[in-house]
C-alpha positions, 0 to 999 in steps of 0.5 A: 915579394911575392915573386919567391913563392911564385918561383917555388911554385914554378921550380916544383913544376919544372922538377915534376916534368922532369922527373917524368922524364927521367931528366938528369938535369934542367938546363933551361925554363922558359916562362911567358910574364905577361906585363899586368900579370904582377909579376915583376921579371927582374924579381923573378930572375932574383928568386929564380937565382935562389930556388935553384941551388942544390935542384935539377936546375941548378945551372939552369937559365932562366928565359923569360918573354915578356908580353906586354898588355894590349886590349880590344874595344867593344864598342869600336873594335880598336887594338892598342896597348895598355899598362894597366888592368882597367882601361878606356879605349883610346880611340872612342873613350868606351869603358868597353875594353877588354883585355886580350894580353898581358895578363900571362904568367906560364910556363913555356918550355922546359930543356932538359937532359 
């Protein structure tokens, strides 16, 4: 899983941020998981459960946002949803497409006291 690593990752980022602060404690994290990031969001919330406990944020709440994929064609400028990394545009069927979201995994915001 590995969400763990990612949430380690994310739990020194948010200590960092803090500490400039001079916070005391995180009450909350805000991330933006874009669905074709590979991150799965329940796993995240799992891991976050874990990487939490005796940090700044050890009662912090985890928010995440989710984005799903869309993506643009090339060829005939169509919007749509995706659910996967590759796609051919659903309107004219050019390989043309482009991802324009989806792919997020960051950090947004950060409440701290």
């Amino acid at each position: 899983m590995h969400e763990l690593s990612l949430t380690q990752n994310l739990m020194e980022i948010a200590a960092e941020h803090a500490r400039r602060a001079s916070a005391t404690a995180i009450r909350s994290i805000t991330l933006e998981v874009g669905a074709l990031s590979g991150a799965l969001p329940e796993a995240l919330e799992f891991a976050f459960d874990v990487c939490r406990t005796g940090t700044l944020a050890a009662q912090a709440t985890l928010i995440i946002r989710r984005v799903a994929g869309r993506g643009r064609c090339a060829a005939c400028a169509a919007d749509a949803e995706v659910t996967q990394l590759t796609a051919v545009c659903p309107a004219c069927g050019a390989l043309a497409f482009e991802l324009v979201a989806g792919r997020e995994l960051r950090l947004l915001e950060l409440e701290i006291d």
